[in-house]
C-alpha positions in Angstrom: 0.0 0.0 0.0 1.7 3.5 -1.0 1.2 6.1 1.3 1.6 9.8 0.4 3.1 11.8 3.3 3.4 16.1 2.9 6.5 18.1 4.2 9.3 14.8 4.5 11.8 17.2 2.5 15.2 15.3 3.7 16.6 12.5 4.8 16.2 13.2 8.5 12.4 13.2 7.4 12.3 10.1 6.2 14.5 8.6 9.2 11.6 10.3 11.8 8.4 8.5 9.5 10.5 5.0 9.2 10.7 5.5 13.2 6.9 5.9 13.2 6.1 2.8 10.8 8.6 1.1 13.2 6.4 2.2 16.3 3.2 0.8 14.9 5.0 -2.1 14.0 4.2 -1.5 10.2 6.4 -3.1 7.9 7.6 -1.0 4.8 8.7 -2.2 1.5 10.4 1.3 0.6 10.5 4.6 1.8 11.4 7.8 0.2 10.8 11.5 0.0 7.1 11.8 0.5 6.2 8.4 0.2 6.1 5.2 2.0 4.8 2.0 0.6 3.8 -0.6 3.2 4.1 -4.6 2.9 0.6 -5.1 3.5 -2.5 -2.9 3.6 -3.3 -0.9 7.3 -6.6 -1.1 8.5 -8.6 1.5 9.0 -8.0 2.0 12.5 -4.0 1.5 12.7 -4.3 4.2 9.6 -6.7 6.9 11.8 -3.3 6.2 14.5 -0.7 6.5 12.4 -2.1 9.7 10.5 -2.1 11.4 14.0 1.5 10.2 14.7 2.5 11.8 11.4 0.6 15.3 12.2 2.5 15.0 15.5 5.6 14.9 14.3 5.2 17.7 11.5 3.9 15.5 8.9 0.7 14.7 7.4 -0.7 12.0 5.0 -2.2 13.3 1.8 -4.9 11.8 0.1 -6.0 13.0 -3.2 -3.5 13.3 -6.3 -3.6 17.0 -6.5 -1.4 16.8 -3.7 0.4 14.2 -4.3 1.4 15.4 -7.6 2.6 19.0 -5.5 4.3 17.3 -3.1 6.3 15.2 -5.6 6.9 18.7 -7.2 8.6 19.9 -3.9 10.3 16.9 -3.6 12.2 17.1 -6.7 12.9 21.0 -6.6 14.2 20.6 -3.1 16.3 18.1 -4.0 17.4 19.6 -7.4 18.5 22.5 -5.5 20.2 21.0 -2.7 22.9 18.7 -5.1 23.9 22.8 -6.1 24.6 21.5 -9.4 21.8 23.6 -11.9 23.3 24.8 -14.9 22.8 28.5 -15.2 20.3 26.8 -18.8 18.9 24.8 -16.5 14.6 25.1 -17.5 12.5 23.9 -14.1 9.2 23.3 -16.7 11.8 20.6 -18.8 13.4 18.8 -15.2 10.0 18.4 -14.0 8.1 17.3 -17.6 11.5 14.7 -17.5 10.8 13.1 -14.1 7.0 13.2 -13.9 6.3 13.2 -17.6 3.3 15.0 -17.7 2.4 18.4 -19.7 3.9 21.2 -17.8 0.8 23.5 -17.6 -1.1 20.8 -15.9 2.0 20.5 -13.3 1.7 24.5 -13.5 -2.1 25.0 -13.0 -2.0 22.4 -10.6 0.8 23.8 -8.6 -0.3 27.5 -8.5 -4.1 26.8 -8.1 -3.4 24.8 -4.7 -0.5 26.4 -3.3 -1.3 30.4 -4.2 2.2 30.5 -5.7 3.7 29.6 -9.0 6.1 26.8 -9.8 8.9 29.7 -10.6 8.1 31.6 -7.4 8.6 28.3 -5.5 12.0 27.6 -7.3 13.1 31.2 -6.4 12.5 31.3 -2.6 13.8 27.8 -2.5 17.1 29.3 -3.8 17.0 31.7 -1.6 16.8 30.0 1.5 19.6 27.9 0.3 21.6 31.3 -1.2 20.7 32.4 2.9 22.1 28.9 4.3 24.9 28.6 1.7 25.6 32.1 3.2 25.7 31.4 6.8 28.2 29.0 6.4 30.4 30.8 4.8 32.3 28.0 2.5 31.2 29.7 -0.6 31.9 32.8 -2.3 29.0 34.6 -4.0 30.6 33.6 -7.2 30.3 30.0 -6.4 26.7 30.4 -5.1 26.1 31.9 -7.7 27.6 29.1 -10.4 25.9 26.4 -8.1 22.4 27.5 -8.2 22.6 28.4 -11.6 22.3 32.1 -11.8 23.8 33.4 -14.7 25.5 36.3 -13.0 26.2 37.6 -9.3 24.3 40.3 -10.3 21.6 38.3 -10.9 21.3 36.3 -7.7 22.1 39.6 -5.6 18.9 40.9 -7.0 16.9 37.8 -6.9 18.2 38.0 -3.3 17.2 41.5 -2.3 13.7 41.3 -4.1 12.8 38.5 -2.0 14.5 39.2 1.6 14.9 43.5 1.2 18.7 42.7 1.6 21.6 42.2 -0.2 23.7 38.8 0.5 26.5 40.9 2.3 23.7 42.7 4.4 22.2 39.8 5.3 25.1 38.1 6.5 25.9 40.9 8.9 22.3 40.6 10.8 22.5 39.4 13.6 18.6 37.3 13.3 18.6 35.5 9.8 14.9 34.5 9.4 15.3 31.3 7.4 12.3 29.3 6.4 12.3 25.5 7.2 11.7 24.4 3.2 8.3 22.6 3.9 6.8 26.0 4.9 7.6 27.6 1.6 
């Protein structure tokens, strides 16, 4: 049985649902970035318990394929952007038609009428937050942000940058409070 489960966004995620199949004694076949698919079906009661673990722990099950198709969305960008390897040609409607295969104006319309944001929009604050992480580290020049998250030009990311946080990436790194968003509230 395949369940759908929003906001598991990393691998820590998917370690905290395992645990919670584990406590209910529910054995999976595979596990992954908001899915789990179980060895044997879950009865209606064990399923009413384990959807209230996962809302416990920050997670919850999703049920029609709207969602499921949005969540596999944030899945992929999340993960796209945190191998900081996107060419600066790099074209989020022909990555995403190439690992869901669908039309990307259904994956668009979808998208935007459910989560009051474009696709694009969501792409760009999830670079941010990693521009703001990427940042706070400090192992990275803006340059090699920059190349990383495939912007074509400093320039570029450092407006980007301000248009979505009212700072530049040098100001923001002299703040002493950095706001960052957890990535499943974006």
């Amino acid at each position: 049985m395949k369940i759908f489960i929003k906001n598991m966004v990393c691998g820590r995620c998917i370690s905290a649902v395992e645990g919670i199949f584990t406590e209910m004694n529910i054995p999976l076949k595979s596990i992954a970035l908001g899915e789990a698919e179980t060895q044997k079906d879950i009865s209606g009661d064990d399923m009413e318990k384990l959807e209230n673990l996962l809302l416990k722990t920050g997670f919850e099950r999703i049920k029609d394929s709207a969602h499921q198709l949005i969540e596999k969305i944030k899945n992929l960008i999340i993960v796209k952007i945190s191998e900081l390897d996107i060419d600066e040609n790099f074209l989020l409607s022909e990555f995403l038609i190439s690992k869901l295969h669908k039309d990307y104006s259904v994956l668009s319309k979808t998208f935007s009428h459910n989560e009051n944001i474009t696709l694009e929009q969501f792409f760009i604050l999830q670079k941010i937050e990693k521009v703001k992480e990427l940042l706070l580290y400090n192992e990275f020049t803006l340059t090699e942000i920059s190349g990383k998250l495939g912007y074509k030009s400093v320039q570029h990311l450092s407006s980007q940058f301000r248009n979505s946080t009212g700072f530049t990436p040098t100001e923001f790194k002299k703040l002493k409070v950095h706001n960052r968003k957890p990535l499943d509230q974006i």
